[in-house]
C-alpha positions as a Markdown table, in Angstrom:
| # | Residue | x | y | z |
|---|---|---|---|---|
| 1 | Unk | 117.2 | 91.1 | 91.1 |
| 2 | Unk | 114.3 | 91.4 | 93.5 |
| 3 | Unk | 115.1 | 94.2 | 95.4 |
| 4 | Unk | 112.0 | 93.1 | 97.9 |
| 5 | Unk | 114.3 | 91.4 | 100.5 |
| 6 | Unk | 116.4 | 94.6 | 100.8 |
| 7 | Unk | 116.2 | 95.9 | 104.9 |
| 8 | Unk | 114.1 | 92.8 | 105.7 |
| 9 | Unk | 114.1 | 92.5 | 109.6 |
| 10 | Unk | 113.5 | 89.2 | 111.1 |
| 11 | Unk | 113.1 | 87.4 | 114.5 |
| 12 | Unk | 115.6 | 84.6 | 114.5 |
| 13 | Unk | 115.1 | 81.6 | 116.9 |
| 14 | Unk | 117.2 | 81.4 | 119.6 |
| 15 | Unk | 117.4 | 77.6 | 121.1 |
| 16 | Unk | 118.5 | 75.8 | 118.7 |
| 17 | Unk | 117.6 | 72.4 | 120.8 |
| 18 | Unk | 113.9 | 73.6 | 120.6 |
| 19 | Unk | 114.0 | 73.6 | 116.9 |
| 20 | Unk | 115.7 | 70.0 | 117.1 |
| 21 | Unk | 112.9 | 68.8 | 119.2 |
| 22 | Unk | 110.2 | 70.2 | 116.7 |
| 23 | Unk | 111.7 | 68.6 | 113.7 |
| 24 | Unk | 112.5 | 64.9 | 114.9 |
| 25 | Unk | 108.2 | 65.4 | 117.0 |
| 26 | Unk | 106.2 | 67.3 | 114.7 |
| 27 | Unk | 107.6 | 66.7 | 111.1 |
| 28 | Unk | 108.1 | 64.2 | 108.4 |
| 29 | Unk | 111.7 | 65.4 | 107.6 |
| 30 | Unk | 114.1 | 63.0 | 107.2 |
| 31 | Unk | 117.4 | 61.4 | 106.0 |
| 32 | Unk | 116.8 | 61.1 | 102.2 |
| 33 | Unk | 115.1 | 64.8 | 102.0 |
| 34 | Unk | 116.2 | 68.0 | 100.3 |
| 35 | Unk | 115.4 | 70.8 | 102.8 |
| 36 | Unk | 114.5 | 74.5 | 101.7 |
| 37 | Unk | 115.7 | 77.5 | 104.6 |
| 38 | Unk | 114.3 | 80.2 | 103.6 |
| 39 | Unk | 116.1 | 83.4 | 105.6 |
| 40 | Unk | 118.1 | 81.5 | 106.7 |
| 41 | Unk | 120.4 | 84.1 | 108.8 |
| 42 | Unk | 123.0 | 82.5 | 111.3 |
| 43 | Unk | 122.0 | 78.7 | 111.0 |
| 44 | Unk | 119.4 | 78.7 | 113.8 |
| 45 | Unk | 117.5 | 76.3 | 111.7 |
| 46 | Unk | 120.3 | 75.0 | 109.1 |
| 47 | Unk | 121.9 | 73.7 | 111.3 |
| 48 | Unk | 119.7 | 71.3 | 113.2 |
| 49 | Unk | 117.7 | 70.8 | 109.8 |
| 50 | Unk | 121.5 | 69.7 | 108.4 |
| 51 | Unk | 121.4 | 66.9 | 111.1 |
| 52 | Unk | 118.3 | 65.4 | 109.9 |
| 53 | Unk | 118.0 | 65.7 | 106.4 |
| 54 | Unk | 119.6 | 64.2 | 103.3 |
| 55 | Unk | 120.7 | 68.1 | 102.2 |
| 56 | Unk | 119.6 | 71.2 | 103.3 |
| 57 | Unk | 119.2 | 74.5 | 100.8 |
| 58 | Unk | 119.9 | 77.7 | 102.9 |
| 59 | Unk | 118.7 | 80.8 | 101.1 |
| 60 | Unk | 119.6 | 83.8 | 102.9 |
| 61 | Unk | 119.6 | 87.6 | 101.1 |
| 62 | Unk | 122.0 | 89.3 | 103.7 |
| 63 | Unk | 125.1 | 89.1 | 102.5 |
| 64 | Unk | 126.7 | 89.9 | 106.1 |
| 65 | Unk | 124.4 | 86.9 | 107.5 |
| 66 | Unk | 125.6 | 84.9 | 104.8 |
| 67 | Unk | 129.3 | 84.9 | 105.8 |
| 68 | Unk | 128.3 | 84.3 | 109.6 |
| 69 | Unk | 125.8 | 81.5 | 108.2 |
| 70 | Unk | 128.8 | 79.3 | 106.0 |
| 71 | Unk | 131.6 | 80.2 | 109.2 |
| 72 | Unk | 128.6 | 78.3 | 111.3 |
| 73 | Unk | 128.2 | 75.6 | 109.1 |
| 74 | Unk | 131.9 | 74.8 | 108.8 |
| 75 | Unk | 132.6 | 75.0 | 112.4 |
| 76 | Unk | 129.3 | 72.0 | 113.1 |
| 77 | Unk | 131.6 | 70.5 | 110.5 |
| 78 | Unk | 128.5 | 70.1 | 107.9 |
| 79 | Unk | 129.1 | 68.9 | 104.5 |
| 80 | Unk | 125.2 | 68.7 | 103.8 |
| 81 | Unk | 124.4 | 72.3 | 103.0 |
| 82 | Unk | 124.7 | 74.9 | 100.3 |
| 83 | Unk | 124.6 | 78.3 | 101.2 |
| 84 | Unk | 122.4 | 80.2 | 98.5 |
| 85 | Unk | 122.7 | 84.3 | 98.8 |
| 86 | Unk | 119.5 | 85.2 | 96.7 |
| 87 | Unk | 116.0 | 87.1 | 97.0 |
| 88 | Unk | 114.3 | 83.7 | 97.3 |
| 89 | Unk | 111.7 | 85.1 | 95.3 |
| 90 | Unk | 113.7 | 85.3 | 92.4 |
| 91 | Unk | 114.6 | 81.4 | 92.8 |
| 92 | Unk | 113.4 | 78.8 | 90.0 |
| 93 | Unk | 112.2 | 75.9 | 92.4 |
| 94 | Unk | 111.0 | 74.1 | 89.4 |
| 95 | Unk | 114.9 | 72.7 | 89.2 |
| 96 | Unk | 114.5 | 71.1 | 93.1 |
| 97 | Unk | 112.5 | 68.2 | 92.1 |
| 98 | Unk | 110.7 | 66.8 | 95.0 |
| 99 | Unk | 111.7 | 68.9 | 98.9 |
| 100 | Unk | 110.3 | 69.7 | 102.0 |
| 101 | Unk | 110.6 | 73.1 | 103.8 |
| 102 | Unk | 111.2 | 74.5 | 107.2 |
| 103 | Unk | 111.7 | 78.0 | 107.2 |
| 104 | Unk | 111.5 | 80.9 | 109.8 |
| 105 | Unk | 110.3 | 83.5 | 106.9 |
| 106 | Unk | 110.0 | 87.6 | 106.8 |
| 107 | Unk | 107.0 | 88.0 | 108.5 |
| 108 | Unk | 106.4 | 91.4 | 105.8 |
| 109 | Unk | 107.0 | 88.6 | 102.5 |
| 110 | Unk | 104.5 | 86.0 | 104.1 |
| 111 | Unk | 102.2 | 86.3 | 101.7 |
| 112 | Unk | 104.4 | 86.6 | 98.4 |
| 113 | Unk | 106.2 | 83.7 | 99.6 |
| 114 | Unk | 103.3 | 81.4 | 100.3 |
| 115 | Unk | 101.8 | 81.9 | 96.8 |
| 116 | Unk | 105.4 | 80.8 | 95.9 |
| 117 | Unk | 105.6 | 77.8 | 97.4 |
| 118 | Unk | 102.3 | 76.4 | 97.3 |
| 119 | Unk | 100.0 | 77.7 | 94.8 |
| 120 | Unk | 103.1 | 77.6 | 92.5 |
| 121 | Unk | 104.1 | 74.5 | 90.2 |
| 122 | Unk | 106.6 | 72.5 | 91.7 |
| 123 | Unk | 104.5 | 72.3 | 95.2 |
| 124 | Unk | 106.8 | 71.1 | 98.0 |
| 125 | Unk | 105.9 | 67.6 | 100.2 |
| 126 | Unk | 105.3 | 69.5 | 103.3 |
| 127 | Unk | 105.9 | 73.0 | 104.7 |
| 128 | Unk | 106.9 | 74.4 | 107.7 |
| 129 | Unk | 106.1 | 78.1 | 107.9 |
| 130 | Unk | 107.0 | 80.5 | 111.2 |
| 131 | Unk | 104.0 | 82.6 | 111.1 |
| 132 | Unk | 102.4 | 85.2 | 112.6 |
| 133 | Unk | 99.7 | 83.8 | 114.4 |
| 134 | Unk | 96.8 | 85.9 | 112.5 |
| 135 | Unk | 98.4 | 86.0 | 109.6 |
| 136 | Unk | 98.4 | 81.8 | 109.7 |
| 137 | Unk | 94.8 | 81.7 | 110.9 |
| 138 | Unk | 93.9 | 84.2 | 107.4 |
| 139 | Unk | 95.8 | 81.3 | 105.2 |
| 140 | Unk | 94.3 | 78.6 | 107.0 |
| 141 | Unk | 90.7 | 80.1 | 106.7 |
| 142 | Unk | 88.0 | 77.9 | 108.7 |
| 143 | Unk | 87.6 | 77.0 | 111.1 |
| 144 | Unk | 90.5 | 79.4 | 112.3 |
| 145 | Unk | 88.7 | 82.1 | 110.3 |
| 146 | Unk | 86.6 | 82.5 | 107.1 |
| 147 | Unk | 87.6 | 81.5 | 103.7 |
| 148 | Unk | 89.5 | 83.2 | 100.9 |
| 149 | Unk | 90.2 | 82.8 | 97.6 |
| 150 | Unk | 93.9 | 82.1 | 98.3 |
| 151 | Unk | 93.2 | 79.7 | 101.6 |
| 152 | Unk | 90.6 | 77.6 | 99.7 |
| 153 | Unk | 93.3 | 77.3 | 96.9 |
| 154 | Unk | 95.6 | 76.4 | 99.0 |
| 155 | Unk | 93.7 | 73.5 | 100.8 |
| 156 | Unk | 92.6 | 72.0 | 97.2 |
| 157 | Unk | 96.7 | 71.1 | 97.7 |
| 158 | Unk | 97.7 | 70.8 | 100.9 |
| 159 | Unk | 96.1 | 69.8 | 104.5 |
| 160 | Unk | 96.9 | 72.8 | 107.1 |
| 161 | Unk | 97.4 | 72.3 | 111.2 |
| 162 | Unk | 98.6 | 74.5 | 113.5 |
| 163 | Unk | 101.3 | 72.4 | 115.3 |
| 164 | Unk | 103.5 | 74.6 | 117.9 |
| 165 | Unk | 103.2 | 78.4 | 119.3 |
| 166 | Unk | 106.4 | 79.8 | 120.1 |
| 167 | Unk | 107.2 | 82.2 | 123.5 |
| 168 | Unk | 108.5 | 86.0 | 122.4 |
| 169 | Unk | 111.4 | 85.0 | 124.2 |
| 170 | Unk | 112.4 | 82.6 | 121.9 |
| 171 | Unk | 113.2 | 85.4 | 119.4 |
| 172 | Unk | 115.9 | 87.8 | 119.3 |
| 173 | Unk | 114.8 | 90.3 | 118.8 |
| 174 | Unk | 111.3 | 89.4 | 120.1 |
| 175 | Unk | 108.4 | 89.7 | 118.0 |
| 176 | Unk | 105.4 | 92.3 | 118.2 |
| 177 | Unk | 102.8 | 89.3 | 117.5 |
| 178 | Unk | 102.7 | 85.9 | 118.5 |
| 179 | Unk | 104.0 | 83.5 | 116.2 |
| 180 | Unk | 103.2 | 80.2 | 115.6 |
| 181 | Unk | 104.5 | 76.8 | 113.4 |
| 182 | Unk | 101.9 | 75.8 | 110.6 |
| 183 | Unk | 102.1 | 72.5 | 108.7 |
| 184 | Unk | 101.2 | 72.0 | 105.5 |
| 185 | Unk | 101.5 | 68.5 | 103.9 |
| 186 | Unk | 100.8 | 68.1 | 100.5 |
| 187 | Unk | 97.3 | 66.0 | 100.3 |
| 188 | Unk | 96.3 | 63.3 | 96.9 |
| 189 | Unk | 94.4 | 65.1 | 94.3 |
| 190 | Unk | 91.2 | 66.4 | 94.6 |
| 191 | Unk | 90.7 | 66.6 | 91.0 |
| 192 | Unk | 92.3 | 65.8 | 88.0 |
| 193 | Unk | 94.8 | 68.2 | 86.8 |
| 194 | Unk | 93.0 | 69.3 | 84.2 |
| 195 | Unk | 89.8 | 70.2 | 86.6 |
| 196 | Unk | 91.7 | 72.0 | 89.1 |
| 197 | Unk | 92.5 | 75.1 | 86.9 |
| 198 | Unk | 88.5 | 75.0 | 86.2 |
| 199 | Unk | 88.1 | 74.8 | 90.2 |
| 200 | Unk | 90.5 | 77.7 | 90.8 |
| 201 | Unk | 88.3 | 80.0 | 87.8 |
| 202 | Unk | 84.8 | 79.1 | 89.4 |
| 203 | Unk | 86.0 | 80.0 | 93.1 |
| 204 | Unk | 87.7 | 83.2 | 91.7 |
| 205 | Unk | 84.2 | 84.4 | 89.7 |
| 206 | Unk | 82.6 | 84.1 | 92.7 |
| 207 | Unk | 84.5 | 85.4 | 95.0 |
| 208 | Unk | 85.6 | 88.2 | 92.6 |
| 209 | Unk | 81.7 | 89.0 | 92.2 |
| 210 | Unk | 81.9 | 90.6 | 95.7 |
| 211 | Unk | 78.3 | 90.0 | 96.8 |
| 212 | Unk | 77.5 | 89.8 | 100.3 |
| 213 | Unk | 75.5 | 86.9 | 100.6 |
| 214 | Unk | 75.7 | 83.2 | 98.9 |
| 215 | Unk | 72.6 | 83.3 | 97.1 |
| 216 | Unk | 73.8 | 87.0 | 95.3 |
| 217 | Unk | 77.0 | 85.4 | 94.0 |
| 218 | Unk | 75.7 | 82.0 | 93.6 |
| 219 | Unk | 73.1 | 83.9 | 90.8 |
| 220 | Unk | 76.3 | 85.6 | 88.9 |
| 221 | Unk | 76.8 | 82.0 | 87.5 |
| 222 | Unk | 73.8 | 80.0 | 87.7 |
| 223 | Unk | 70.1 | 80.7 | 87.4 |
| 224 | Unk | 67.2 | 80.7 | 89.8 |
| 225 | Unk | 66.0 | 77.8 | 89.6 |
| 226 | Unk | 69.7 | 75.7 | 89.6 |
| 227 | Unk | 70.3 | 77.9 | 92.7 |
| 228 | Unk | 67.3 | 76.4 | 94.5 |
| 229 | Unk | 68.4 | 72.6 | 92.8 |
| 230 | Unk | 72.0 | 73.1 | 94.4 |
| 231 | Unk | 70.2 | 74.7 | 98.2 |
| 232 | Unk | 68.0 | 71.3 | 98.0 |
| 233 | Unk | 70.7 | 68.8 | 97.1 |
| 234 | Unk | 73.2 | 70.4 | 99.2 |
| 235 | Unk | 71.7 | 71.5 | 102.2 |
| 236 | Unk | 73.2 | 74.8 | 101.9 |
| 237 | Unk | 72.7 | 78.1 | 103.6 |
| 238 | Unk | 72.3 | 80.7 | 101.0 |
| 239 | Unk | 72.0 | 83.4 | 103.1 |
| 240 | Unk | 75.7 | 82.8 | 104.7 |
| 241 | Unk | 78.8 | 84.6 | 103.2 |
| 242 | Unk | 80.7 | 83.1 | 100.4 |
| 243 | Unk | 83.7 | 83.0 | 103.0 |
| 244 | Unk | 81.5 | 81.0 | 105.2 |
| 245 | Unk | 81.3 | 78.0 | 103.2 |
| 246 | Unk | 84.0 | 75.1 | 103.9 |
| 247 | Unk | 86.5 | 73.7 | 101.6 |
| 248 | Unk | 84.2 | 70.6 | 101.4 |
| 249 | Unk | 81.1 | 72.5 | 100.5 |
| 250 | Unk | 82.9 | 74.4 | 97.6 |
| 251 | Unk | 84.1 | 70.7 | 96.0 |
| 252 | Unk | 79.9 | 69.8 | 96.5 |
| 253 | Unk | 79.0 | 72.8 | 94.4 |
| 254 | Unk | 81.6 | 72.9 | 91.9 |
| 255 | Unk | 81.0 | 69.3 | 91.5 |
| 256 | Unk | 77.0 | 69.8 | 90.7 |
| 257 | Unk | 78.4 | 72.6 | 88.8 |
| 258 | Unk | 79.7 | 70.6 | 86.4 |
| 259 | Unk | 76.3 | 68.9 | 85.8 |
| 260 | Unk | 74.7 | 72.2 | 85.4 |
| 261 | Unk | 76.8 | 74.2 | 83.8 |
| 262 | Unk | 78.7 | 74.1 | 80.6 |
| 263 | Unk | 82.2 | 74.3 | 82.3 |
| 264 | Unk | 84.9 | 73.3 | 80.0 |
| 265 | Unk | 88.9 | 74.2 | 79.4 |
């Protein structure tokens, strides 16, 4: 067992007719869908979710919230959920086949959780993460802030938008930072499967190279004069930071890459 979930504290939504309103504006959740909740705690978003969607997966770790969660569930009269007390981390989601999810996550396990779900292999549909605002703007890199490794990997999957920000007062208890609703919605293939793995190695050697410029780690995998071919046909700015450079710009340049370079399996 994980013991990472153990004395997780969370900010649980408290209008639950908020959360309806959210789901039947902002999302493509519907009848014949398989929902995940992740932390799920009383039902705050079970619930309403269970309404909606074809089934709903609650996963909460709490064992006292757990007991409160099914005496909700059974008093809405729901026959659409299954109750899952489990470090969610320590969940196989390669047995779901195709979900979505809308989850109100431990702020502290964003990031393990994120690299779960969408930089693992069975990627859901679409996401919906509670985030803390900066914390969403790091994952959704520009133009919210620069690139990473892990935001650039995550948009060659998925397009990102920052749909609702939330009030403290919706929370109980109310959180230090503002938090915000971020969609992700799984997006056609940029590459071929087989190219995508060669994507994620190129991005990682240069952003694992940790020069300060463009040009610097640009020249840890190509030469002189290939650097000045890719600046002409590109257009680029060499003298930017790695992390300055847009999704799009990283497809151009892996994509001469491939012409340049001998990149292979």
């Amino acid at each position: 067992m994980n013991n990472t979930m153990l004395s997780i504290s969370q900010n649980f939504i408290k209008d639950k007719k908020l959360i309806s309103t959210i789901i039947k504006n902002s999302t493509d959740i519907g009848a014949n869908d398989l929902v995940l909740d992740i932390g799920a705690g009383k039902g705050g978003l079970t619930i309403p979710l269970a309404l909606v969607a074809a089934k709903v997966m609650a996963v909460e770790f709490d064992l006292k919230l757990v007991g409160i969660l099914q005496r909700n569930i059974t008093e809405a009269n729901l026959t659409n959920v299954s109750v899952i007390n489990a470090d969610f981390l320590d969940l196989d989601l390669n047995r779901l086949g195709s979900y979505k999810v809308f989850a109100n996550i431990p702020f502290s396990l964003s990031a393990d959780i994120i690299r779960k779900l969408l930089l693992g292999y069975n990627k859901p549909l679409s996401c919906y993460l509670f985030l803390e605002k900066n914390t969403a703007y790091r994952f959704m890199g520009l133009p919210q802030s620069d690139e990473s490794l892990i935001s650039l990997m995550i948009k060659l999957n998925f397009h990102m938008k920052l749909i609702h920000q939330f009030h403290p007062y919706d929370f109980q208890p109310m959180p230090k930072a503002d938090v915000v609703l971020v969609r992700f919605v799984k997006k056609e293939e940029v590459f071929p499967p087989d190219q995508q793995l060669l994507f994620q190695t190129f991005m990682e050697q240069i952003f694992l190279s940790r020069k300060h410029d463009l040009k610097g780690a640009l020249l840890t995998i190509f030469t002189y004069k290939q650097l000045q071919r890719i600046k002409k046909d590109l257009g680029l700015n060499i003298r930017i930071r790695p992390s300055q450079l847009s999704f799009d710009d990283w497809v151009k340049i892996f994509s001469v890459a491939q012409k340049l370079l001998p990149i292979s399996n």
